[in-house]
C-alpha positions as CSV (number, residue, x, y, z in Angstrom):
1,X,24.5,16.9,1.8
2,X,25.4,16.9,-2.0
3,X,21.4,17.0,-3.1
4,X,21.7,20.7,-1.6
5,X,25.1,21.8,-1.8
6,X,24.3,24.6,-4.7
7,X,21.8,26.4,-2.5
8,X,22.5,29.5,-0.6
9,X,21.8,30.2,3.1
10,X,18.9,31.7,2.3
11,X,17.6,28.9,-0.6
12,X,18.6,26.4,2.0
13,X,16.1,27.8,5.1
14,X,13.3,28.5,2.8
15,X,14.0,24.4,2.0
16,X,14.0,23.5,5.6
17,X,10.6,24.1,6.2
18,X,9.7,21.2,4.1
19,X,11.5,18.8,5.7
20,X,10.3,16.5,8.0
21,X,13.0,14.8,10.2
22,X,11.9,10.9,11.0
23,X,14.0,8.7,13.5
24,X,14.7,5.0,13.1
25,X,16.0,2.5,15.3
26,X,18.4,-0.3,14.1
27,X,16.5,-3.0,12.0
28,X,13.6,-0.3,11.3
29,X,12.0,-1.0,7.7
30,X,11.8,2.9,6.4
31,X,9.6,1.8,3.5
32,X,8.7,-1.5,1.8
33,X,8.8,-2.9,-1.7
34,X,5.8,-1.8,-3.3
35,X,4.9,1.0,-1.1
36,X,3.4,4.5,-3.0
37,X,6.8,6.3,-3.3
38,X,5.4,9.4,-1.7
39,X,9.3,11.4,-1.1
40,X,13.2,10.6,-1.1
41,X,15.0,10.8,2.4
42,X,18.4,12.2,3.5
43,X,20.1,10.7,5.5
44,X,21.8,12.8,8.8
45,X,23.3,10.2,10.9
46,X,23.3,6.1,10.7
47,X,23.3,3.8,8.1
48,X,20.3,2.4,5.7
49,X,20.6,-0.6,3.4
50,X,18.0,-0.8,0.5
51,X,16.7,-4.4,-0.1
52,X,14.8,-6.1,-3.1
53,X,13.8,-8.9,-4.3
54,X,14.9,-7.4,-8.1
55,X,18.0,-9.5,-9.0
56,X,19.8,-6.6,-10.5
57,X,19.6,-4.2,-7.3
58,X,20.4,-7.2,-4.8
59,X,23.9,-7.9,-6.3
60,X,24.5,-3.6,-6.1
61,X,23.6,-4.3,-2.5
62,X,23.2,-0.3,-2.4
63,X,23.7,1.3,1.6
64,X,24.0,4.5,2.3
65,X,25.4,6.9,4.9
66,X,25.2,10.2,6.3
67,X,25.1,13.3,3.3
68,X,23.5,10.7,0.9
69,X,20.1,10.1,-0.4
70,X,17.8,7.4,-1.7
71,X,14.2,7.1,-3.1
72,X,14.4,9.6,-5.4
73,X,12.3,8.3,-8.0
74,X,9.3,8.9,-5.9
75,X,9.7,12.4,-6.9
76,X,9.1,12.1,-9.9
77,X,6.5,9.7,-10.0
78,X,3.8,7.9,-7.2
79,X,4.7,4.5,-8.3
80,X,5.7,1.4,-6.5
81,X,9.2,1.2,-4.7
82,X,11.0,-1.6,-6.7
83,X,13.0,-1.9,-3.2
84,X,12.9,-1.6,0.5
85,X,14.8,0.4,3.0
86,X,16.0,-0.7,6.1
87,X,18.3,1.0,9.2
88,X,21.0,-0.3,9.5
89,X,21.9,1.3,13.2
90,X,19.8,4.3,14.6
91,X,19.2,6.3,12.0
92,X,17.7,10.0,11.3
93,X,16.6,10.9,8.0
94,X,15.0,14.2,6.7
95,X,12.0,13.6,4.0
96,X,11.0,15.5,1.6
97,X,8.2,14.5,0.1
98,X,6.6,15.0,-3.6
99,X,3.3,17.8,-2.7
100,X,6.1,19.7,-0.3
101,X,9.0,19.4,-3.5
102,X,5.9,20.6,-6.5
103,X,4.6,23.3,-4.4
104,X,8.5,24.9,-3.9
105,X,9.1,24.1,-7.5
106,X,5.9,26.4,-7.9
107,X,7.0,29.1,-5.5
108,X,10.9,29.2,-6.3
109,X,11.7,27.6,-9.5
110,X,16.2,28.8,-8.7
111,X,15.5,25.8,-5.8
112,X,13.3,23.3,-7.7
113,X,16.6,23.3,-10.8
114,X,19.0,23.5,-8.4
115,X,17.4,20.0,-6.4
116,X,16.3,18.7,-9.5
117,X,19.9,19.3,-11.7
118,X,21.4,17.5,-8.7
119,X,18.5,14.8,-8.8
120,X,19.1,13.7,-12.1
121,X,23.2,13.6,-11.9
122,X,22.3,10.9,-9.0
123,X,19.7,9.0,-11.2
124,X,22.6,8.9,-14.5
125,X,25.5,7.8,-12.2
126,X,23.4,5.3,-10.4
127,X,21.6,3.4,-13.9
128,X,25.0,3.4,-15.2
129,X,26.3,1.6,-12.2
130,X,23.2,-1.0,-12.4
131,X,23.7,-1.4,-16.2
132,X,27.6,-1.5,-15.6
133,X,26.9,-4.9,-13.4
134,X,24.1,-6.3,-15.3
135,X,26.7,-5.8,-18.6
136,X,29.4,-8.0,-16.4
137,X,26.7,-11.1,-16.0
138,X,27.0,-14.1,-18.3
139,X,24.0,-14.4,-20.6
140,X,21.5,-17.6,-20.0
């Protein structure tokens, strides 16, 4: 899983007890639009396809396997989703959400950068890629 791959052995069980696993069957909605992004979830098996009714991240079409990550932003902030997530076949996820990520932050800052340094490589690559596409669109 890339968002953890700096952390040690030990780093990585101290993390462990802040995630929650969650199963979903295929066709399961994970979150909606709009929801309180209270987390982000990793994905362990199966296959999750975000949806929204945002022009821009319907033509990236984003899905995701197992080792990746999605709803990141709600990290940062408890704001509305701007998209849905659905599974795509059975699917289990670990979540780790935003009181669980502040309180490790507080306890072992070496964890919180190392999440955090990976967090915001994922958030650059992935606005680029949106504003790689939306630079390819005609203008109205």
């Amino acid at each position: 899983m890339s968002l953890f791959k700096e952390l040690t052995t030990r780093e990585l069980r101290e993390l462990d007890a802040l995630l929650h696993e969650r199963s979903y069957q295929k066709d399961e909605v994970i979150f909606d639009e709009g929801d309180t992004g209270l987390g982000l979830f990793v994905i362990v098996s199966g296959r999750v396809k975000i949806v929204s009714s945002h022009a821009a991240l319907q033509r990236l079409a984003p899905e995701f396997g197992p080792g990746d990550y999605f709803g990141e932003l709600a990290l940062f902030e408890e704001s509305k989703r701007t998209g849905g997530a659905v599974a795509l076949e059975p699917t289990q996820v670990l979540a780790l959400f935003r009181t669980e990520f502040f309180s490790l932050l507080e306890r072992d800052r070496r964890i919180g950068v190392k999440i955090l340094f990976e967090l915001s490589r994922t958030v650059v690559a992935r606005s680029r890629k949106l504003l790689a596409n939306e630079a390819h669109l005609p203008t109205v």
